[in-house]
C-alpha positions as CSV (number, residue, x, y, z in Angstrom):
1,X,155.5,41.5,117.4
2,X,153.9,44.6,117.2
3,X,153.4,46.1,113.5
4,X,154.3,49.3,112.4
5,X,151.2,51.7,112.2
6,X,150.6,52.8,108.8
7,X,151.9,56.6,107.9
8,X,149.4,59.3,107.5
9,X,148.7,60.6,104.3
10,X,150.8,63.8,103.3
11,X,148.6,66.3,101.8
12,X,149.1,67.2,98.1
13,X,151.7,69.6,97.8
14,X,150.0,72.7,95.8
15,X,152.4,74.6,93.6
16,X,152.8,78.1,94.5
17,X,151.1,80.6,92.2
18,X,153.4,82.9,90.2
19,X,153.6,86.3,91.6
20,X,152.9,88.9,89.3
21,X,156.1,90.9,88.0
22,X,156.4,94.3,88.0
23,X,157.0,96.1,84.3
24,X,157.8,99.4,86.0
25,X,160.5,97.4,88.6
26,X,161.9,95.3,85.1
27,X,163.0,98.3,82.8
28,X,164.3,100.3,86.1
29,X,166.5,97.4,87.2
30,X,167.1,96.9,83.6
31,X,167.7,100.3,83.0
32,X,169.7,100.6,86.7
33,X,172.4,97.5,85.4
34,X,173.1,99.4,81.9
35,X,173.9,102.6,83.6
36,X,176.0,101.2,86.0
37,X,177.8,99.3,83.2
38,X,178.0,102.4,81.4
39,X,179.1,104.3,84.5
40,X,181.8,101.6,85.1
41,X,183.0,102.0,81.2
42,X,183.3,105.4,81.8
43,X,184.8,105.5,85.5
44,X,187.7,103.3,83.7
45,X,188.3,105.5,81.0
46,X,188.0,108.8,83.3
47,X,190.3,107.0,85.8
48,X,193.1,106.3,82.8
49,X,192.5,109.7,81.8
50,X,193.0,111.5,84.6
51,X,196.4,109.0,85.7
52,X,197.9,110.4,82.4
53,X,196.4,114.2,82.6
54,X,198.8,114.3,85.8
55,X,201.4,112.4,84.7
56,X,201.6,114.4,81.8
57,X,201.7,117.8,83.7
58,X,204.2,116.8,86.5
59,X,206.9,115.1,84.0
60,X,206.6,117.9,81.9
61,X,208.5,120.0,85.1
62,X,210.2,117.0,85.6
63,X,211.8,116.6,82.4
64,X,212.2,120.7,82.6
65,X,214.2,120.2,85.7
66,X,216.2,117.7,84.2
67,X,217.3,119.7,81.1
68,X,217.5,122.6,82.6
69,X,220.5,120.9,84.9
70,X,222.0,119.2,81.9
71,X,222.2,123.0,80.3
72,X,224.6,123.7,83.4
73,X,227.1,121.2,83.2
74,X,230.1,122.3,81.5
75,X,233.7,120.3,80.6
76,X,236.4,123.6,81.3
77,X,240.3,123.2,81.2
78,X,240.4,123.3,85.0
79,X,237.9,120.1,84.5
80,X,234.0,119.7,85.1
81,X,231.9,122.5,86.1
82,X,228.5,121.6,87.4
83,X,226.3,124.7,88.5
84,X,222.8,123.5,90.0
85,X,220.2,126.0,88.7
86,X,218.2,126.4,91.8
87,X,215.0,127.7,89.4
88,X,214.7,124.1,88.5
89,X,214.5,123.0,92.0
90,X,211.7,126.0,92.6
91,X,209.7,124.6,90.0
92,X,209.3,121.4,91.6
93,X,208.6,122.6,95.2
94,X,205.5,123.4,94.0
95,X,204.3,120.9,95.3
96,X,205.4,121.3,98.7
97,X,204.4,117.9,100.0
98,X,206.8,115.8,97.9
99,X,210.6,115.5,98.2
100,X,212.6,115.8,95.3
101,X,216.0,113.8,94.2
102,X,219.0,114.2,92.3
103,X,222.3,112.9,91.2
104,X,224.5,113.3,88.4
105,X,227.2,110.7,87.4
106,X,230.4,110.6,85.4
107,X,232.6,108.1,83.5
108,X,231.9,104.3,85.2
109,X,229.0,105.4,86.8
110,X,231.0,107.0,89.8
111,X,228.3,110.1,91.9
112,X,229.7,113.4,90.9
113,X,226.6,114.9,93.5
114,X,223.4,114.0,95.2
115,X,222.0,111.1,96.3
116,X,224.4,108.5,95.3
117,X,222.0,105.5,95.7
118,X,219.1,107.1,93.6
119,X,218.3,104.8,91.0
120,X,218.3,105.0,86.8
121,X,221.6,105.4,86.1
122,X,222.8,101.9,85.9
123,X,223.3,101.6,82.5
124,X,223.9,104.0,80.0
125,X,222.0,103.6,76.9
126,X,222.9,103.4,73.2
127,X,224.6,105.7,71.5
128,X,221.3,106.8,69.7
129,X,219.3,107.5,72.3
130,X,221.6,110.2,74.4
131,X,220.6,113.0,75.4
132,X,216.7,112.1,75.5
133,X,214.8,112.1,78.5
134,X,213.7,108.9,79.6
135,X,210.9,108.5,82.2
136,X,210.4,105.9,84.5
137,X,208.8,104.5,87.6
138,X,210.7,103.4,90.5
139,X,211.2,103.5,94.5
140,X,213.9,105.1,96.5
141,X,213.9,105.6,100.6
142,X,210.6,103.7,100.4
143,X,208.3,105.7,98.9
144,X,207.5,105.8,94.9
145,X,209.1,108.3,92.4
146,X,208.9,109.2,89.4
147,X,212.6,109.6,87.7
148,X,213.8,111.9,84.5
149,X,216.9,110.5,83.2
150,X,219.5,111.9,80.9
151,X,222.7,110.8,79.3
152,X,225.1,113.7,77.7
153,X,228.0,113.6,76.0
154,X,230.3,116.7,76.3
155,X,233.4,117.4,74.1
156,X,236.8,117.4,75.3
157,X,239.6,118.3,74.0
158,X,240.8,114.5,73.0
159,X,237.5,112.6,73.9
160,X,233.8,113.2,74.9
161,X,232.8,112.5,78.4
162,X,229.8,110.4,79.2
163,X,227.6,112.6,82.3
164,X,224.7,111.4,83.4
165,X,221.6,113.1,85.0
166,X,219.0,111.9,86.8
167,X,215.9,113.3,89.0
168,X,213.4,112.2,91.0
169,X,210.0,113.2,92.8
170,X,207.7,111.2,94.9
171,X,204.3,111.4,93.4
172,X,201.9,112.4,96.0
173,X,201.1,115.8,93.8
174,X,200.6,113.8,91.0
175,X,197.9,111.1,92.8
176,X,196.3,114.3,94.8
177,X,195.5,116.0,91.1
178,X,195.1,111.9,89.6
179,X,192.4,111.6,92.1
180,X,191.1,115.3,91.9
181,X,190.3,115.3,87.8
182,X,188.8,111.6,88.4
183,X,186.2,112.9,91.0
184,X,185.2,116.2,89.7
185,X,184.8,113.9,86.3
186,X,182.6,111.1,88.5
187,X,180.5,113.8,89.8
188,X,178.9,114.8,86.6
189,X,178.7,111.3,85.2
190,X,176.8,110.3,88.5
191,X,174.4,113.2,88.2
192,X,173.5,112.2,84.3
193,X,173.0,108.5,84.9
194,X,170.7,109.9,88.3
195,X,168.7,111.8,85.5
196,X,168.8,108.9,83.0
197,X,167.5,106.5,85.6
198,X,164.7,109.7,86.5
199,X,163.8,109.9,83.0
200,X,163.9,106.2,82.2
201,X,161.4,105.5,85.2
202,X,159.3,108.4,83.9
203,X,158.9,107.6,80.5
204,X,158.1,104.1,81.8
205,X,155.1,105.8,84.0
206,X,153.9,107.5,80.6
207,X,154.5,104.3,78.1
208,X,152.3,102.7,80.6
209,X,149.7,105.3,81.5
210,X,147.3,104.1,78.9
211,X,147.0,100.2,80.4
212,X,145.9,101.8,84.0
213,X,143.2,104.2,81.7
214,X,142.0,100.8,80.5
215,X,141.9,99.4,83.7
216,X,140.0,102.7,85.1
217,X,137.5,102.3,82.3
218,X,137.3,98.4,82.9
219,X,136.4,98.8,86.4
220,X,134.2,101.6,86.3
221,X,131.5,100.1,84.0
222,X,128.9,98.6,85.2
223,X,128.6,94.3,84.8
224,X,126.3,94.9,81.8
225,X,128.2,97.4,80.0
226,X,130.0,96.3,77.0
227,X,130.3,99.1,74.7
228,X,133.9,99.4,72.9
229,X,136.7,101.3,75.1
230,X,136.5,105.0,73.4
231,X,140.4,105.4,74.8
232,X,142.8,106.7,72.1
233,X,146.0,104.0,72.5
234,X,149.1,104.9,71.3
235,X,149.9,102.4,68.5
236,X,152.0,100.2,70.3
237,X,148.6,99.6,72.6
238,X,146.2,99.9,69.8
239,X,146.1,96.2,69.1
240,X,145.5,95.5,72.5
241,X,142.3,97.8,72.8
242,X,141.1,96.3,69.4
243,X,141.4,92.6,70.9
244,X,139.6,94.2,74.1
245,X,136.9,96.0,71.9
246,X,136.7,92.4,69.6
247,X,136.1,90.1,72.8
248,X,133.2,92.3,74.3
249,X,132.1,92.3,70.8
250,X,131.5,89.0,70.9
251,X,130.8,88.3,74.4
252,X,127.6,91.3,74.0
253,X,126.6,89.0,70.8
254,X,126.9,85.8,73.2
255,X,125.0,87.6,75.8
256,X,122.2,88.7,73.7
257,X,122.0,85.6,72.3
258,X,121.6,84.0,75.0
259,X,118.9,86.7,76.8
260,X,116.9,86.1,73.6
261,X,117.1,82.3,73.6
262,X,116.2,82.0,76.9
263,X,113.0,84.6,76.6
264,X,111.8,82.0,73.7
265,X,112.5,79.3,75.7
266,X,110.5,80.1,78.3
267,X,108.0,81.0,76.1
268,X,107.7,78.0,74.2
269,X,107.7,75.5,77.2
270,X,105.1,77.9,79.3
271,X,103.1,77.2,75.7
272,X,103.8,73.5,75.4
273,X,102.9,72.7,79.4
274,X,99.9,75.3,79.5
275,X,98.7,72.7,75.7
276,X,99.4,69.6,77.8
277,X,97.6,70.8,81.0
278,X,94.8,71.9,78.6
279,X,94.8,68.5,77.3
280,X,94.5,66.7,80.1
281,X,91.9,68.9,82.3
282,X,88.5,67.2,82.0
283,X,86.5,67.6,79.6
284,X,82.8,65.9,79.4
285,X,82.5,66.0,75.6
286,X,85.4,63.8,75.4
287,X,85.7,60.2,76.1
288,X,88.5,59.8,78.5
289,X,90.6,57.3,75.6
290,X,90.5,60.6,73.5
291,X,91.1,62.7,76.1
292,X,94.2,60.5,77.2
293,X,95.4,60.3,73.4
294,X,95.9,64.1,73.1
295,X,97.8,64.0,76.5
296,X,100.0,61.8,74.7
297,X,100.2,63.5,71.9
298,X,100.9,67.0,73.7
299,X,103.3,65.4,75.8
300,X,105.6,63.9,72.7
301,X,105.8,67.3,71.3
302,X,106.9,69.2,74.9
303,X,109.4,66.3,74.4
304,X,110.6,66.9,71.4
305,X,110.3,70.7,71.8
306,X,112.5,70.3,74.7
307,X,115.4,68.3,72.8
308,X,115.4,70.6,70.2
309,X,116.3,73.3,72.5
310,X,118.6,71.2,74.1
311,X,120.2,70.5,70.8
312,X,120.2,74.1,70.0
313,X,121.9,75.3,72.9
314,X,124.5,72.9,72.4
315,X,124.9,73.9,68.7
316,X,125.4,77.5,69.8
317,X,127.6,76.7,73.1
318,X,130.3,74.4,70.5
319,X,129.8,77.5,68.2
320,X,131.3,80.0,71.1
321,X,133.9,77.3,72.0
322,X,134.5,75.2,68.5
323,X,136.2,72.2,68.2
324,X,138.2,71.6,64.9
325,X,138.7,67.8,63.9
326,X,139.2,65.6,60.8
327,X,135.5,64.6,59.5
328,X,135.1,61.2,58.0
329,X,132.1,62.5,55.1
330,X,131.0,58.6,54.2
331,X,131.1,57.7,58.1
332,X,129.4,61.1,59.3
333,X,126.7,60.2,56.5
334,X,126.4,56.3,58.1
335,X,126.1,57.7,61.5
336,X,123.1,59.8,60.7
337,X,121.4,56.9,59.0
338,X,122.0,54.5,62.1
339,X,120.5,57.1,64.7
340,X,117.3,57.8,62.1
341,X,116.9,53.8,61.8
342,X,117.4,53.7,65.6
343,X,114.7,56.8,66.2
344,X,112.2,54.2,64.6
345,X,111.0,55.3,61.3
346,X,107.8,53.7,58.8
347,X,109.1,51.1,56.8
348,X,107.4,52.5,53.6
349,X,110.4,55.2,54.4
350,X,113.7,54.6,52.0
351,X,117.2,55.7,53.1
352,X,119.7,56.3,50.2
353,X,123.4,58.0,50.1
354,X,124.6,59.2,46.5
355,X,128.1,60.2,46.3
356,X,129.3,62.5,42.7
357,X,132.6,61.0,41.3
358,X,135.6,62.4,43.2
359,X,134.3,62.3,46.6
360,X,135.0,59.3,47.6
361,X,136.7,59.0,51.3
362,X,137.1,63.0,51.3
363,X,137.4,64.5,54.8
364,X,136.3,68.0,55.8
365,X,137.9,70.2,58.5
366,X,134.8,70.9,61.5
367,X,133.0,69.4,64.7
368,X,131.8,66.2,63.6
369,X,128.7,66.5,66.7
370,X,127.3,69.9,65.7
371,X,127.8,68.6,61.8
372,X,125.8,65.1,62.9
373,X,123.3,67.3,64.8
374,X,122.8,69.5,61.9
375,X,121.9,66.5,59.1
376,X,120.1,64.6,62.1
377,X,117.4,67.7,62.2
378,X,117.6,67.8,57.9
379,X,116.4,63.5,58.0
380,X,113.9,64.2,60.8
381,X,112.9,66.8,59.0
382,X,112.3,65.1,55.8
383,X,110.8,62.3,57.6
384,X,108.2,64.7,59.1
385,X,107.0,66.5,56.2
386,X,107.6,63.8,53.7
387,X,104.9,61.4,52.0
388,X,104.0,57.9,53.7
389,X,106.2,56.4,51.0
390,X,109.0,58.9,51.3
391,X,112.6,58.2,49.5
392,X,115.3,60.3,51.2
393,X,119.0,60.4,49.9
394,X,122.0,61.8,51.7
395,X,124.2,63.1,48.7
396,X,128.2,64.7,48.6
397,X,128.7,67.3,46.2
398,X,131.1,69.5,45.1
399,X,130.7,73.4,45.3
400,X,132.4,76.3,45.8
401,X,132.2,79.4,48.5
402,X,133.8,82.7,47.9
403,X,136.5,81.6,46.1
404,X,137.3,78.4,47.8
405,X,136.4,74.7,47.2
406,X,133.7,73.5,49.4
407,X,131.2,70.9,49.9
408,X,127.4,70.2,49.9
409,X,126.4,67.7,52.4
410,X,123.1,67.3,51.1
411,X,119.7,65.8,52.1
412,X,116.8,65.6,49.6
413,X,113.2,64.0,49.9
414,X,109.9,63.8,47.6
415,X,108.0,65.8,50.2
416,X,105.6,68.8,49.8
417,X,108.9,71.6,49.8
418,X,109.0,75.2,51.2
419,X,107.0,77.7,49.4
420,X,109.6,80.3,48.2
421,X,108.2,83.0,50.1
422,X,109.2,80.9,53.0
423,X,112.6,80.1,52.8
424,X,113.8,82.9,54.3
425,X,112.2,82.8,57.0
426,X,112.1,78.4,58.0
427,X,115.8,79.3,59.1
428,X,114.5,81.5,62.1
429,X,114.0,80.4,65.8
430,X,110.7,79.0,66.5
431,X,109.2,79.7,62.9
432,X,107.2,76.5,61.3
433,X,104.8,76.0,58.1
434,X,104.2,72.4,60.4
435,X,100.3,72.4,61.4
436,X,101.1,69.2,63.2
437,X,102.9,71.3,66.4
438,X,106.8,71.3,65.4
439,X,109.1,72.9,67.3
440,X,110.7,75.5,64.4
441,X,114.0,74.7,65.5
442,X,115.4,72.2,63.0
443,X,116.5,74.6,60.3
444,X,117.7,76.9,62.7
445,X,120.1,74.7,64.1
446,X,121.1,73.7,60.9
447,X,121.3,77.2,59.9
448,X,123.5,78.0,62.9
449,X,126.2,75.0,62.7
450,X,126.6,76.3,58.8
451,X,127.3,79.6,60.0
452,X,129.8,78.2,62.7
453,X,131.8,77.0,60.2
454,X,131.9,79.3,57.2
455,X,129.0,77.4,55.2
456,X,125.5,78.2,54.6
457,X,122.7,76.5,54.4
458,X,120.5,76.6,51.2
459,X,117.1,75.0,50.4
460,X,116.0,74.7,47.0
461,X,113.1,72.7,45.2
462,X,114.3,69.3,44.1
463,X,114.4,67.8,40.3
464,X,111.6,65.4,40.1
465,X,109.8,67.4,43.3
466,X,110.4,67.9,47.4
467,X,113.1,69.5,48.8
468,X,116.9,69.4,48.9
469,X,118.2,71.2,51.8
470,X,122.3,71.6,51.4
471,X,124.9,72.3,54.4
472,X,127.7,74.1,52.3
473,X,130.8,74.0,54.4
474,X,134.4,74.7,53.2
475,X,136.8,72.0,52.6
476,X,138.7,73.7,56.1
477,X,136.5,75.6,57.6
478,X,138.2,79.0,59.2
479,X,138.6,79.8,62.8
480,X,137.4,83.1,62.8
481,X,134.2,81.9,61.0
482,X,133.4,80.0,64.0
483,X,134.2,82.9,66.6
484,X,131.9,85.1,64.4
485,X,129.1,82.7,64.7
């Protein structure tokens, strides 16, 4: 039996990218469904009114047709006199197109004239509410009417006499002038939401017009152009430009930084390979076990020269993208001391870690590899400029920066110390008091993870001699510190 052949593999299905929304298209159909809810708000009242604007007018001559027959009915002694005034009946041909109904009842409902099956007389009504007209819908030959109906009483000479009086249009005058107020009404209403919608997508075009003057300016420039947008936003926009200004702000600062590292890179390893080839050329003065020693020794410092700037690059790439974690103080401090003993160091060399009361297990807020990075370079440091039989002390202390509680993550040795003239200059790129090549990056790095997050870095001559060189950092360090760094 044959087997089945395995199924191809069905390539990964890729989500489809969103499509970009239009702003302009969003308020206009926003804009489009209020109007239309407005208009249909309107078109509801404007229909209601205009129903009752004719219904009003027509029963007006209706009830004035109806009253004006109930005036001409008479009880005489030769019995009931009924003369039809035939103005009434003119009134209501005005409207030439309807047909117009009457009939008039007496005692038990019995048709003194007209139309004897014309409804609305069926019942005659309380004793309080003679002689009102009462208007009413209804249908009669099969079309609709609208009916006045009235009840009199007249006096007799032993009793009254209950008359009745009813009459009745059809109402296609009335829906003609129903339908004529409700469109010449629509008309206007259309029109104004027609200019609301007009202005709406206008003022939209103008709310907007200062986002495509951004994006003019944007794509004008030239890749190397970074200067701050000089566009006047309204202030609804004006936050927007400031984040734009802000970001090429600090992406010029990146930039530069970056132009000028790189130049003193180069520099510095064209120096360092033009001492090692110097090193190694021949030389007949020198025995070739010399010769080969300062190879060596030109060769460990490229090394370490290279590292350095490794390290700094990577100290000023986590500064433009910083991580924010939990830093263990005691274990950052145990770290260091197992990479230095690690490195290899003499073993007249002594390690020590001093804590002040207080700051036991205490956690700063920061990037625990630029932090270990920064107090690696302060032991190496030490180490390197230190006596034979150097003592150096890792040591937590409490301090304070603008304000805010902070701590000093210091290292301190029994070396030869920084001249004060010095000190503020050690922190710069490339700038070393160390005759024996260093690379004059150490304290710079240092100096640039303390900026990073919020610190500083300060070197000051020890108590009993050498150097103490302190990372003050905050207890949290900021955000913006690090975006500013």
């Amino acid at each position: 039996m044959a087997s089945a052949a395995p199924a191809p593999d069905r390539p990964a299905q890729v989500p489809p990218e969103p499509r970009p929304y239009s702003l302009k298209r969003r308020l206009a159909v926003g804009a489009s469904t209020l109007f239309a809810l407005i208009i249909a708000v309107l078109s509801i009242g404007l229909w209601r009114y205009s129903q009752s604007a004719a219904d009003r007018t027509y029963d007006l001559i209706l009830s004035g047709a109806a009253i004006s027959i109930g005036e001409r009915i008479a009880l005489t002694p030769e019995g009931l006199e009924i003369d039809l005034p035939t103005s009434a009946f003119e009134i209501l041909a005005l409207a030439p197109n309807d047909r117009v109904f009457y009939r008039i009842v007496g005692e038990g409902g019995v048709t003194l004239t007209g139309d004897a099956d014309l409804p609305g007389l069926d019942q005659p009504p309380e004793d309080g509410t003679r002689g009102a007209i009462a208007l009413s819908d209804g249908r009669y030959d099969g079309e609709p009417v609208r009916l006045a109906t009235s009840w009199l009483e007249l006096p007799g000479l032993t009793e009254r006499t209950l008359i009745g009086v009813a009459v009745g249009q059809t109402t296609l005058a009335r829906r003609a002038m129903r339908n004529d107020l409700f469109l010449k009404g629509l008309i206007p209403l259309a029109a104004v939401a027609a200019a609301g919608l007009f202005a709406v997508r206008t003022g939209v075009s103008l709310a907007i017009r200062p986002l495509v003057d951004i994006e003019r300016d944007i794509r004008a420039r030239a890749p190397n152009d970074l200067s701050p947008l000089t566009i006047a936003p309204p202030r609804e926009s004006d936050a927007l430009v400031g984040a734009i200004n802000d970001f090429m702000r600090r992406l010029g600062a990146s930039r530069d930084n970056a132009q000028s590292f790189i130049a003193d890179v180069a520099h510095q390893l064209r120096t360092a390979l033009f001492g090692v080839e110097g090193a190694l050329a021949p030389q007949r003065s020198v025995s070739s076990d010399e010769q080969l020693e300062r190879g060596r020794e030109r060769v460990r410092r490229t090394i370490h020269l290279t590292n350095q700037l490794l390290s700094h690059a990577m100290v000023i790439h986590r500064a433009d993208s910083p991580v924010e974690a939990e830093v263990d103080v005691a274990a950052l401090f145990r770290r260091v001391l197992e990479d230095t003993l690690r490195g290899g160091i003499p073993d007249t060399i002594t390690l020590g870690v001093e804590t002040e009361p207080g700051t036991e297990g205490v956690r700063i807020a920061g990037d625990p590899v630029a932090l270990r990075e920064a107090l690696r370079n302060l032991v190496d440091n030490a180490v390197r400029h230190g006596p034979a039989d150097n003592t150096i002390v890792l040591r937590l202390a409490t301090a304070e920066i603008g304000g805010r509680p902070a701590l000093e993550l210091i290292v301190a040795d029994q070396g030869p110390g920084i001249p004060e003239a010095d000190k503020a200059v050690v922190t710069e790129r490339f700038v070393t008091r160390d005759d024996r090549g260093g690379s004059g990056l150490g304290l710079a790095i240092v100096a640039a993870v303390a900026r990073s997050h919020g610190g500083r870095l300060v070197l000051r001559d020890a108590g009993g001699g050498g150097l103490e060189a302190a990372l003050v950092v905050p207890r949290t360090a900021p955000a913006t510190a690090r975006a500013k760094a």
